[in-house]
Steps between C-alpha positions, in 0.01 A plus 500: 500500500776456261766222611830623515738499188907369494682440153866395412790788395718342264797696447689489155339129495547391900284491761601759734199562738154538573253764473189496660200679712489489804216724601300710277693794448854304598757274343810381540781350316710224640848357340505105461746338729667321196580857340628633767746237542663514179838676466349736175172575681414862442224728602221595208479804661746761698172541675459111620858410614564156509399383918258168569256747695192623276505814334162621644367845294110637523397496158753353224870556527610754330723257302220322345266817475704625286471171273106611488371687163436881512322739299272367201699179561309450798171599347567276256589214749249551710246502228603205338610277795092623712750577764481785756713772493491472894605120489861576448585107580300370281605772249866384558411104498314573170776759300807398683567138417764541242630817666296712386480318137780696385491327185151624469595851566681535238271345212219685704806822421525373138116516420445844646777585304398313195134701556673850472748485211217257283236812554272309738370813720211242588643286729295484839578312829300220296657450275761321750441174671626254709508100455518226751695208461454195592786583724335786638765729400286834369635601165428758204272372232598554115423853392143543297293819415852650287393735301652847329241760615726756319340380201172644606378893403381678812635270745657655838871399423547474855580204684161338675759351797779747644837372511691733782170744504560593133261445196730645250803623458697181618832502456798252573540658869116393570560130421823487696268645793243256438791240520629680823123477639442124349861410689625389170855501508701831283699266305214283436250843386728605249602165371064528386549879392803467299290193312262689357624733219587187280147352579335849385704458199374189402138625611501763246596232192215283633311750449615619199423182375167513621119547368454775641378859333841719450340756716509261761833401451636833511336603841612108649853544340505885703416322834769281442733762407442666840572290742786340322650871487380478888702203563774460260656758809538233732873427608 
């Protein structure tokens, strides 16, 4: 049998609390004296006012359930990490060190976006991994397996991995979704959106500048064209 699991919650870098099992199928989450006796304590959660008595919840608390990965994220987590979908503490102990890695949410953001306006319809659930750190802080590994399938005759344009349940016809309103979904902050979305247009500028004098066959220019030069028409619309 599986010994029970507890971990620290830090909270904007203090230690608030502790989570932990305590049966299978039970936690609860319990305030450290020390926080609850300073004068700016406040609760992480509307959901776990501050009080020295555990929080007791069957399952996770919502609070931190919500920290969890959904979707393909959790495919991909689960995947990578060997971990259970069912083990939702470990899942959480695993992800949900660095609260949910925001950092890594966003370059994790920044390389699906990269994928779709460079022409990569080939990007796959592995083509994205996960490093551990000597810390053991899970984070996303440089990007590999780039290429610009649009450059390929007889290729399904299509994207291979479907961001919001589309394959094609992405627009700016599906990445702000997929920010929505990813719990990337608005501001934060559109600061990446608005970021792009000059990049695909500079994209098509690389390739301008290129070896490659004018025909091939042309058609990655098009691509380019379309989603910086696509996103130069972002306010």
């Amino acid at each position: 049998m599986r010994s029970l699991r507890r971990v620290r919650v830090f909270f904007y870098g203090q230690r608030v609390g502790t989570l932990q099992e305590i049966d299978p199928g039970r936690t609860q989450f319990t305030y450290d004296p020390a926080w609850l006796e300073r004068s700016d304590a406040v609760p992480i959660s509307q959901t776990l006012p501050l009080r020295p008595e555990p929080h007791v919840s069957k399952g996770l608390h919502p609070f931190f359930e919500n920290l969890l990965p959904e979707g393909w994220l959790l495919e991909l987590s689960t995947k990578k990490l060997r971990i259970p979908k069912g083990d939702v503490f470990g899942l959480l102990l695993a992800t949900c060190r660095d609260c949910i890695g925001a950092v890594e949410l966003l370059k994790l953001y920044r390389l699906l976006l990269f994928d779709w306006w460079s022409g990569n319809g080939d990007m796959h659930l592995k083509n994205f991994s996960l490093l551990t750190g000597k810390d053991g802080r899970h984070r996303l590994s440089p990007a590999y397996d780039l290429v610009c399938t649009d450059l390929y005759p007889g290729l399904d344009p299509s994207l291979a991995l479907p961001i919001c349940g589309k394959k094609s016809r992405l627009d700016a309103r599906t990445w702000l979704r997929l920010a929505h979904y990813m719990k990337i902050p608005d501001k934060a979305a559109i600061r990446v959106l608005k970021a792009v247009p000059p990049l695909l500028m500079k994209a098509g004098d690389l390739v301008d500048r290129s070896w490659l066959p004018d025909e091939m220019k042309t058609t990655y030069k098009e691509g380019l064209g379309r989603r910086f028409r696509i996103l130069d619309t972002v306010a």
